[in-house]
Structures are given as structure tokens and as C-alpha cells.
N, CA, C and O atoms as a printed pandas DataFrame, in Angstrom:
     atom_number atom_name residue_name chain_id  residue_number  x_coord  y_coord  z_coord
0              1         N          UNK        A               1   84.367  150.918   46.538
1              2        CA          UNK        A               1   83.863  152.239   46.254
2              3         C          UNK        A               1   84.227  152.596   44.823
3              4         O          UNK        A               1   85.281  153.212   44.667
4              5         N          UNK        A               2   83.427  152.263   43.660
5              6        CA          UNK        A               2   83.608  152.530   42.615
6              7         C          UNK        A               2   83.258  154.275   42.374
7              8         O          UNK        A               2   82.277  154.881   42.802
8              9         N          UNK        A               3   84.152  154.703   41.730
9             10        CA          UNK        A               3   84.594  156.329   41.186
10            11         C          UNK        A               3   84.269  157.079   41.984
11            12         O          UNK        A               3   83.539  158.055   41.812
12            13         N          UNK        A               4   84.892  156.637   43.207
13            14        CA          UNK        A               4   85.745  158.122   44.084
14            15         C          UNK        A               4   84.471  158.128   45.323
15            16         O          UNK        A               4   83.450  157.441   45.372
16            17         N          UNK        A               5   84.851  158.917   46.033
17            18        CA          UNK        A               5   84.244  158.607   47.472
18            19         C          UNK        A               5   85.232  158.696   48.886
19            20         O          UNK        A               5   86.457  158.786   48.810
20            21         N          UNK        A               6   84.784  158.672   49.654
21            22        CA          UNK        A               6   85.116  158.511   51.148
22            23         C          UNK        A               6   84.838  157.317   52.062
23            24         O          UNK        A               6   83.712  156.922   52.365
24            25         N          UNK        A               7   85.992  156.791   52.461
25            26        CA          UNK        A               7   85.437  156.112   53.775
26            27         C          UNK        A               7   85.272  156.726   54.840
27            28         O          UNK        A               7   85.835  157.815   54.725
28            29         N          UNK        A               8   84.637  156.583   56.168
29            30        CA          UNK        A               8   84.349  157.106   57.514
30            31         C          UNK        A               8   84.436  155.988   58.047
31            32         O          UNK        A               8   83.812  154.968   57.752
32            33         N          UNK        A               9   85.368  156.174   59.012
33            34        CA          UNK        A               9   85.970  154.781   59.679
34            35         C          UNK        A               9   85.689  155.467   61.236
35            36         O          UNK        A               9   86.083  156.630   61.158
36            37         N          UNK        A              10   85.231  155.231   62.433
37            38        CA          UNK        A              10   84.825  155.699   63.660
38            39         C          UNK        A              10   85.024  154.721   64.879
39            40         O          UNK        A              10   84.356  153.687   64.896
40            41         N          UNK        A              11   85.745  154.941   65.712
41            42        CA          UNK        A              11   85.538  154.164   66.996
42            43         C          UNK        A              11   86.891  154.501   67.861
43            44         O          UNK        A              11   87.806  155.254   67.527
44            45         N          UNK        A              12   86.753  153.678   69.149
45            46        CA          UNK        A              12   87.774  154.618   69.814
46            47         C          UNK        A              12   89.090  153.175   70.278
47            48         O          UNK        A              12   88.878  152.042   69.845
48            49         N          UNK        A              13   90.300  153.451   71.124
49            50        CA          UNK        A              13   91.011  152.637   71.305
50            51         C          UNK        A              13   91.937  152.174   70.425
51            52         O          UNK        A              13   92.746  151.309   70.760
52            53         N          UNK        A              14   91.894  152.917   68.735
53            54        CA          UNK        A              14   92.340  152.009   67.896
54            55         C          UNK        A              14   91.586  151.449   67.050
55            56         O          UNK        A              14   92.241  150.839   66.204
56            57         N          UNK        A              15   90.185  151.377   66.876
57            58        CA          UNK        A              15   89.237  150.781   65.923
58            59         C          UNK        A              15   89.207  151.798   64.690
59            60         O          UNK        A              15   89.296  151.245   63.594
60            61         N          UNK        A              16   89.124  152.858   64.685
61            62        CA          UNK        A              16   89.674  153.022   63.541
62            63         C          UNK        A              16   90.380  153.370   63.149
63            64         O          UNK        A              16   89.991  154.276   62.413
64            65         N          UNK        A              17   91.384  153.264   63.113
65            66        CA          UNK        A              17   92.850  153.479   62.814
66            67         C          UNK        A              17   93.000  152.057   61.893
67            68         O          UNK        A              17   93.372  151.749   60.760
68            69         N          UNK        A              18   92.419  151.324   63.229
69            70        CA          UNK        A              18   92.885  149.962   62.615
70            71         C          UNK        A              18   91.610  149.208   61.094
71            72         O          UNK        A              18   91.803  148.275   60.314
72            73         N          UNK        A              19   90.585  150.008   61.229
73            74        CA          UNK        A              19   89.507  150.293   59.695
74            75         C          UNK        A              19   89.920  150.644   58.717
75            76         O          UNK        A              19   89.605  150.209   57.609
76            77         N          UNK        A              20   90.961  151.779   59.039
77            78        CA          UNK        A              20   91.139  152.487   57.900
78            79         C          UNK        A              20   92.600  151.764   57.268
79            80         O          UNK        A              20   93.085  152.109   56.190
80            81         N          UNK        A              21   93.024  150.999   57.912
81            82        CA          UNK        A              21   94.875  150.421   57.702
82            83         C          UNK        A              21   94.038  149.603   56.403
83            84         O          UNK        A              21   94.699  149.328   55.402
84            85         N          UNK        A              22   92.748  149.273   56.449
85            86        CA          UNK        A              22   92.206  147.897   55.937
86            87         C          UNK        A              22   92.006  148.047   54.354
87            88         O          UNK        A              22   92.012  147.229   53.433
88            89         N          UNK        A              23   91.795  149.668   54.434
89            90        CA          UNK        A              23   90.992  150.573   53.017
90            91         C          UNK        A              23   92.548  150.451   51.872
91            92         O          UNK        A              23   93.749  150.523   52.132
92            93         N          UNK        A              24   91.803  150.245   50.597
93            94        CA          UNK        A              24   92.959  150.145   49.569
94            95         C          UNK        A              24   93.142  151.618   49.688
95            96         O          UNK        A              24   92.503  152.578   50.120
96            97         N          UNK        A              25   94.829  151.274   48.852
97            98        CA          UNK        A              25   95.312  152.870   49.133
98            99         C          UNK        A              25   95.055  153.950   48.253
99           100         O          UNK        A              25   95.801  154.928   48.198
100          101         N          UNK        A              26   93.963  153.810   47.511
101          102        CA          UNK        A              26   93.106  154.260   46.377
102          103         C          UNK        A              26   92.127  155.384   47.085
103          104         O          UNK        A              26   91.893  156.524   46.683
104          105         N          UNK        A              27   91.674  154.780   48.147
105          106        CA          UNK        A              27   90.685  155.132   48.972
106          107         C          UNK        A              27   90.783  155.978   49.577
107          108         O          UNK        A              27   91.864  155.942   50.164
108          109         N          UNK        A              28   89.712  157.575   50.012
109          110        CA          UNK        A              28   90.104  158.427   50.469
110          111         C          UNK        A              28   89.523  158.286   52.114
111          112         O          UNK        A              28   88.320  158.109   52.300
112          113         N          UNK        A              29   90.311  158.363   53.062
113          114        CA          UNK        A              29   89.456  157.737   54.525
114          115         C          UNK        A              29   89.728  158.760   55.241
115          116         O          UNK        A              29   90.748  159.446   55.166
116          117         N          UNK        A              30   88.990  158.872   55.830
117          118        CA          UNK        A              30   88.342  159.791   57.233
118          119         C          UNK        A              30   88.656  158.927   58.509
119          120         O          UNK        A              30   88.595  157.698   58.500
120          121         N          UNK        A              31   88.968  159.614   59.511
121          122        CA          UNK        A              31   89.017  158.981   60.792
122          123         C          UNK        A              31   88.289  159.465   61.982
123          124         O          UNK        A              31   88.521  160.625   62.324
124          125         N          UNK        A              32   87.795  159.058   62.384
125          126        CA          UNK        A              32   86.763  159.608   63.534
126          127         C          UNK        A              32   87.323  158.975   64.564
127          128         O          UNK        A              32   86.911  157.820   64.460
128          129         N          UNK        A              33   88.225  159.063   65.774
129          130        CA          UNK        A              33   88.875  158.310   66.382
130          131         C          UNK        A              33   88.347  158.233   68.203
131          132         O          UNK        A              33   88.956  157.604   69.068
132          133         N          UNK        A              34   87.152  159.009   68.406
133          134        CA          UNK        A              34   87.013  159.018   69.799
134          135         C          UNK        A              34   85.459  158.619   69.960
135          136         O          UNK        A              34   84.890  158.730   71.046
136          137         N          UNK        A              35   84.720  158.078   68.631
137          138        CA          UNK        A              35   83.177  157.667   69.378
138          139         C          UNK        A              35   83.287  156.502   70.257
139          140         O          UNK        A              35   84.376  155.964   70.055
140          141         N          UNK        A              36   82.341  155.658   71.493
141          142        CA          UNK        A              36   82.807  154.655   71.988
142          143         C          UNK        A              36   81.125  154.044   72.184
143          144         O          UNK        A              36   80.711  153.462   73.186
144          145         N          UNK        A              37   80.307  154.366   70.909
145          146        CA          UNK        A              37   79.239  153.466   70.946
146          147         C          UNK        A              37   78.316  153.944   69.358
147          148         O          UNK        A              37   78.412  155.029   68.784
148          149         N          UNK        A              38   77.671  153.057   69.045
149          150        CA          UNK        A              38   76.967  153.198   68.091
150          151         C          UNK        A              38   76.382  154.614   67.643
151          152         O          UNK        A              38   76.561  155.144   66.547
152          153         N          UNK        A              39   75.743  155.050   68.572
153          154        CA          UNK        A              39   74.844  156.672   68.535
154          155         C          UNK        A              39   76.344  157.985   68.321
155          156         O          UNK        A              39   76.290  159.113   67.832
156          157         N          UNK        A              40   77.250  157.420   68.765
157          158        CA          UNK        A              40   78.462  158.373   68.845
158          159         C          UNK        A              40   79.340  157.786   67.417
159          160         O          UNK        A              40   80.066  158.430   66.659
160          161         N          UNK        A              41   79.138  156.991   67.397
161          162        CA          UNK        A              41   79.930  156.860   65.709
162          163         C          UNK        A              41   79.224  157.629   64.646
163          164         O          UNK        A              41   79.765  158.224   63.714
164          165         N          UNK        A              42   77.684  157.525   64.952
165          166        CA          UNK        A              42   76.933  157.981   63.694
166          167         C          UNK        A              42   76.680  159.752   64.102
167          168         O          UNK        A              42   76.138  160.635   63.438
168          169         N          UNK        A              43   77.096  159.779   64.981
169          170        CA          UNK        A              43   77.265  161.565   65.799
170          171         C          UNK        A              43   78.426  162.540   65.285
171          172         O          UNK        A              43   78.275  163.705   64.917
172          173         N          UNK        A              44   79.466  161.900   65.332
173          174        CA          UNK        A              44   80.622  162.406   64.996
174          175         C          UNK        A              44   80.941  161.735   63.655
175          176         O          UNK        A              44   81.823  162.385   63.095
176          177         N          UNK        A              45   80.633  160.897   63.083
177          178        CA          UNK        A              45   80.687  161.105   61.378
178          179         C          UNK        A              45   79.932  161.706   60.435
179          180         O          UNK        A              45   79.981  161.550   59.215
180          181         N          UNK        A              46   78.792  162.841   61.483
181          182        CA          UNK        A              46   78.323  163.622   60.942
182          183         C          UNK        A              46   78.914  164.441   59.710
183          184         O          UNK        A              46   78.364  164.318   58.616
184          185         N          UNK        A              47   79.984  165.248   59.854
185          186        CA          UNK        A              47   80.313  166.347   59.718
186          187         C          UNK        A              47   81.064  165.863   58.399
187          188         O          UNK        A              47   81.331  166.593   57.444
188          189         N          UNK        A              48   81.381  164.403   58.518
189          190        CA          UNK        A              48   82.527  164.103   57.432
190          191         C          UNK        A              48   81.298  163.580   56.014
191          192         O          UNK        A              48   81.638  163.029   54.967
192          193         N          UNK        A              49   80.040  163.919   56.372
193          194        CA          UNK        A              49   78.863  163.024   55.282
194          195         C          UNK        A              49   78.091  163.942   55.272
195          196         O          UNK        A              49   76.918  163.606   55.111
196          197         N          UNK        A              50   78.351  165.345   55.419
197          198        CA          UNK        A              50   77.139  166.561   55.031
198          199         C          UNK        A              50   77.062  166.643   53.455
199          200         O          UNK        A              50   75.895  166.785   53.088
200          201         N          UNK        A              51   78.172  166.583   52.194
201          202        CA          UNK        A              51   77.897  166.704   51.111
202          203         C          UNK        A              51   77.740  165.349   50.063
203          204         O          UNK        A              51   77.548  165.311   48.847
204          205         N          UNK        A              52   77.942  164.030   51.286
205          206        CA          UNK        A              52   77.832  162.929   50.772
206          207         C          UNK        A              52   76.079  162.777   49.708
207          208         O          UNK        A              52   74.930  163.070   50.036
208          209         N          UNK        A              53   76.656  162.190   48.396
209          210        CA          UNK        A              53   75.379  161.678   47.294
210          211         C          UNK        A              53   74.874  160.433   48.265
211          212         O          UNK        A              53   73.646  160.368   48.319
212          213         N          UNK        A              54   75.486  159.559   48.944
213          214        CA          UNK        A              54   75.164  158.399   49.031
214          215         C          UNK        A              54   75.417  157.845   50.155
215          216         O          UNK        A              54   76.628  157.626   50.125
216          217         N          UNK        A              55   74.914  157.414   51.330
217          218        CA          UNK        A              55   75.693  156.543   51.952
218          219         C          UNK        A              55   75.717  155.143   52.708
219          220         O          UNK        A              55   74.637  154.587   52.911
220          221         N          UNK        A              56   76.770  154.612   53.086
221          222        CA          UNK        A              56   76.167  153.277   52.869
222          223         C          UNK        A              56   77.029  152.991   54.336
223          224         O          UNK        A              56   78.064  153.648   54.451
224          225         N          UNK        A              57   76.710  152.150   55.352
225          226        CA          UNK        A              57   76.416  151.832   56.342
226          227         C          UNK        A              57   77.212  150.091   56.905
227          228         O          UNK        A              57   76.443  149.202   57.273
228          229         N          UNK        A              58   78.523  149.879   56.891
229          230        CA          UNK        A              58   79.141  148.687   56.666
230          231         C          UNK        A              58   79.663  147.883   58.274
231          232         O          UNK        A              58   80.807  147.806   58.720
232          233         N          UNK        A              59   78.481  147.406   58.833
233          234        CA          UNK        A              59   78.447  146.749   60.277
234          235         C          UNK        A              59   77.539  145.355   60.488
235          236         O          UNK        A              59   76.643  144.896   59.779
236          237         N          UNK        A              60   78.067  144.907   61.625
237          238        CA          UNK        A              60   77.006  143.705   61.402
238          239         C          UNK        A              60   75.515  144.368   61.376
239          240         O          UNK        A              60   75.451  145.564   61.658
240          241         N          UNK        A              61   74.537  143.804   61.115
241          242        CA          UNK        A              61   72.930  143.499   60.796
242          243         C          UNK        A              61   72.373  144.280   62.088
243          244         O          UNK        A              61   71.414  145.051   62.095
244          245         N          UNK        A              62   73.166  143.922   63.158
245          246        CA          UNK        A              62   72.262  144.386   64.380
246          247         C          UNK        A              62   72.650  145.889   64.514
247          248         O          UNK        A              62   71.787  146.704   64.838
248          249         N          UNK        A              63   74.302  146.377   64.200
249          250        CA          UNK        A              63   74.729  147.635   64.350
250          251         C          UNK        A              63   74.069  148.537   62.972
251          252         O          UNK        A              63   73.586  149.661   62.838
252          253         N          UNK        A              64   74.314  147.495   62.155
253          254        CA          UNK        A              64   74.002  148.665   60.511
254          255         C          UNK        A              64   72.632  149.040   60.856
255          256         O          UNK        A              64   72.514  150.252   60.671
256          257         N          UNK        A              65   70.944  148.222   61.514
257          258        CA          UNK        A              65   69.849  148.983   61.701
258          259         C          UNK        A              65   70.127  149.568   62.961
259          260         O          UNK        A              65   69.467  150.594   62.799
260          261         N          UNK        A              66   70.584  149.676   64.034
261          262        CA          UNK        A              66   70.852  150.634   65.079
262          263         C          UNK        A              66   71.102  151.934   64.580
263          264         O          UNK        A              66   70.487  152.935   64.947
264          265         N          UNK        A              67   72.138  151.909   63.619
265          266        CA          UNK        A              67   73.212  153.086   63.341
266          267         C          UNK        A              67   72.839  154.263   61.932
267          268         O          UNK        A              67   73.351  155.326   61.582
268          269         N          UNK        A              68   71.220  153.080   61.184
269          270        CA          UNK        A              68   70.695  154.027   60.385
270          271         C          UNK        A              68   69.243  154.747   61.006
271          272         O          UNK        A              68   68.808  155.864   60.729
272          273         N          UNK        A              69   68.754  153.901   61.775
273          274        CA          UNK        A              69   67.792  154.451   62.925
274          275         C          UNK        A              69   68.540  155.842   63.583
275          276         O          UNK        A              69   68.141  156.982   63.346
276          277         N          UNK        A              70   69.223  155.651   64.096
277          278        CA          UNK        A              70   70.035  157.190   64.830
278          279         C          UNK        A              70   70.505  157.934   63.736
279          280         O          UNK        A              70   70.552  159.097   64.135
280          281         N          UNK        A              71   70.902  157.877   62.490
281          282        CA          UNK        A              71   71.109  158.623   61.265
282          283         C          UNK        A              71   70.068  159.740   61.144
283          284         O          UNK        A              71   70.083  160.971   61.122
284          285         N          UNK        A              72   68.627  158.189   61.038
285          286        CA          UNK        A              72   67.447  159.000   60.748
286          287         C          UNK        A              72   67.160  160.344   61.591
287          288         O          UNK        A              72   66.815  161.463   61.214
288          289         N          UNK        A              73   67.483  159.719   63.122
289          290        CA          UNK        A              73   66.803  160.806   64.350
290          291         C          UNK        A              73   67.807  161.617   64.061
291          292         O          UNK        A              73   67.307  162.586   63.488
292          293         N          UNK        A              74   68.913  161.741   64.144
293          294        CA          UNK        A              74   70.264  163.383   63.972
294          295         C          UNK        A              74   70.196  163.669   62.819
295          296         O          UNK        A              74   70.911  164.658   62.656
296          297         N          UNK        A              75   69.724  163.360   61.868
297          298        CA          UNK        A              75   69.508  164.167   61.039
298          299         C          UNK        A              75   68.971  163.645   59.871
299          300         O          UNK        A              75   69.758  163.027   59.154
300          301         N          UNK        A              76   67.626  163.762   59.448
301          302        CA          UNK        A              76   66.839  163.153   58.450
302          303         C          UNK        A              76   67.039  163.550   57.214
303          304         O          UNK        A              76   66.631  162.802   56.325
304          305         N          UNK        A              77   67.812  165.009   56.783
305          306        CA          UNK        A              77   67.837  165.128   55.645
306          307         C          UNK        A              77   69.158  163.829   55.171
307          308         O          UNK        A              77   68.991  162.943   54.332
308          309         N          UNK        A              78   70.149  164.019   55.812
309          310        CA          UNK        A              78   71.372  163.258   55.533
310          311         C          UNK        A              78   71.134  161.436   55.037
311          312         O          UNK        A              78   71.717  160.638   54.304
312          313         N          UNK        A              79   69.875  161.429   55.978
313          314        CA          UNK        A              79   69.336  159.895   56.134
314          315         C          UNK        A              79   68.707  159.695   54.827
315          316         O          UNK        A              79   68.903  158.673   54.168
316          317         N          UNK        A              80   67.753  160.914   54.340
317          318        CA          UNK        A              80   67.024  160.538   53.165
318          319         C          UNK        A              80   67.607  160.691   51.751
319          320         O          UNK        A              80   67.133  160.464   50.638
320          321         N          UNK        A              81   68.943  161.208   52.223
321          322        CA          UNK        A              81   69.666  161.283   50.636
322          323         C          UNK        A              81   69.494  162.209   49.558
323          324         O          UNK        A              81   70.122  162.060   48.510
């Protein structure tokens, strides 16, 4: 994340906790600690990406188009940037 930014790290059990242990300590991270599926990660990291310029989407291939598809449907302005 070159000049400043947020991570949003989301999932439940420990997944992100254990995302965010991963982020240099440079990095400003968010924790979303109770979604327990794709549509609920991108649900509840709503709130932490309302004034986000940019955002970018870091899962395997099959989750990253799942998780910008449901972006799109909850909320299209956020989706279109």
C-alpha cells in the first residue's frame, strides 16, 4: 500500500486477526472479526470503505469475483469508485 491507506482484514474464528498479524507495522488495519462467508465479509467491511479513493480486493480468483459481484449489488456507488 504505497502512501497511506487501510487494510480491511474480515472473517471469523481468528482469520482476521490472524490477516492483520501479517500487515507491516506501517500499515493502518481494520478488523472485521465476525463475517463467516464471502457476502458477509464484503457486508460488514462496508462501513470501514465508505470514504475509500480506491479499492482493491486480495483473495483467491474464485473469492476476489464473488466478493466484487456482491460489492457491486450492496452498494454500487462504493463498487464504481
Amino acid at each position: 500500500m504505497c502512501g497511506g491507506g487501510r487494510l480491511v482484514v474480515s472473517g471469523h474464528r481468528g482469520e482476521a486477526e490472524r490477516l492483520a498479524a501479517l500487515a507491516p507495522k506501517e500499515v493502518m488495519v481494520s478488523i472485521e472479526p465476525t463475517a463467516r462467508s464471502t457476502w458477509e465479509n464484503v457486508e460488514r467491511s462496508l462501513p470501514y470503505l465508505v470514504d475509500a479513493e480506491r479499492i482493491a480486493i486480495a483473495s483467491d480468483r474464485f473469492h476476489r469475483r464473488r466478493a466484487t459481484r456482491y460489492l457491486q449489488e450492496l452498494d454500487s456507488e462504493i463498487a464504481s469508485g
